[in-house]
C-alpha positions in Angstrom: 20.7 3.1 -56.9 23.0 0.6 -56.1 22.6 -1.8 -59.0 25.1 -1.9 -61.9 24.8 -2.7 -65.5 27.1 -5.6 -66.2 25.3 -9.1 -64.4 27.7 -11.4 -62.4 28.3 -14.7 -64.4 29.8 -16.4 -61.6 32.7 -18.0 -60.5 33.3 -20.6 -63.1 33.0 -17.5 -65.6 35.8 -16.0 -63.3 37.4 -19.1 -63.0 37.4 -19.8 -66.8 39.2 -16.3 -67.2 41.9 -16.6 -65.1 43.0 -20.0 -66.3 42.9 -18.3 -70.1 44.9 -15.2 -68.3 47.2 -17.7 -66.9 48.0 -19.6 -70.1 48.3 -16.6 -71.8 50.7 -15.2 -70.0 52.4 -18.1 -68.8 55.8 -17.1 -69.6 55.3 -14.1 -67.4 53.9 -16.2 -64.5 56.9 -18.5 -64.7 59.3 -15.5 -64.9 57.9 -14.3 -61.3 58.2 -17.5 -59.9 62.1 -17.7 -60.5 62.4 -14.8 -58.6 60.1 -15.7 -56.2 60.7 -19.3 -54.9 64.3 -18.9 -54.5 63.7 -15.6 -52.5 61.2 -17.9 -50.1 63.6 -20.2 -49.9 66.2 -17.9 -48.5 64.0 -17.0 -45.7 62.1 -20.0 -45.0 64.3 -23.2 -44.0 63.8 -26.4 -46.3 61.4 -24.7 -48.7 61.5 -26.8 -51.8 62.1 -24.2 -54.6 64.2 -26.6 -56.9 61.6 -28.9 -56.8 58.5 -25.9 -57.4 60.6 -24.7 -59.9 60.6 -27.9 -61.8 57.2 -28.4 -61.6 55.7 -24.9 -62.6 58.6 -25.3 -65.9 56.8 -28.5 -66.4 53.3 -27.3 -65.5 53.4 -23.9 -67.5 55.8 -25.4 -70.5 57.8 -22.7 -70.1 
């Protein structure tokens, strides 16, 4: 009892997944962020989302 069926393959497995989720979906990841950042930056003073903004459109090619 206790043991299950599918064996752990480790972080970098993990790791290696979510950058291939990431670039799969990185028009979806870049939508969030537009609504995100500026909403941040309303609430927290000199928060740079101009700046993040233009880095995750350069970052995610978007």
């Amino acid at each position: 009892m206790g043991e299950h069926s599918a064996p752990d393959d480790g972080w970098k497995a993990n790791l290696g997944r979510a950058v291939l989720w990431l670039v799969a979906n990185r028009r979806k990841v870049y939508a969030g962020l537009v609504v995100a950042l500026p909403l941040l930056a309303r609430y927290i003073p000199d928060f740079p989302s101009d700046a993040l903004l233009d880095a995750a459109r350069v970052f995610l090619g978007a």
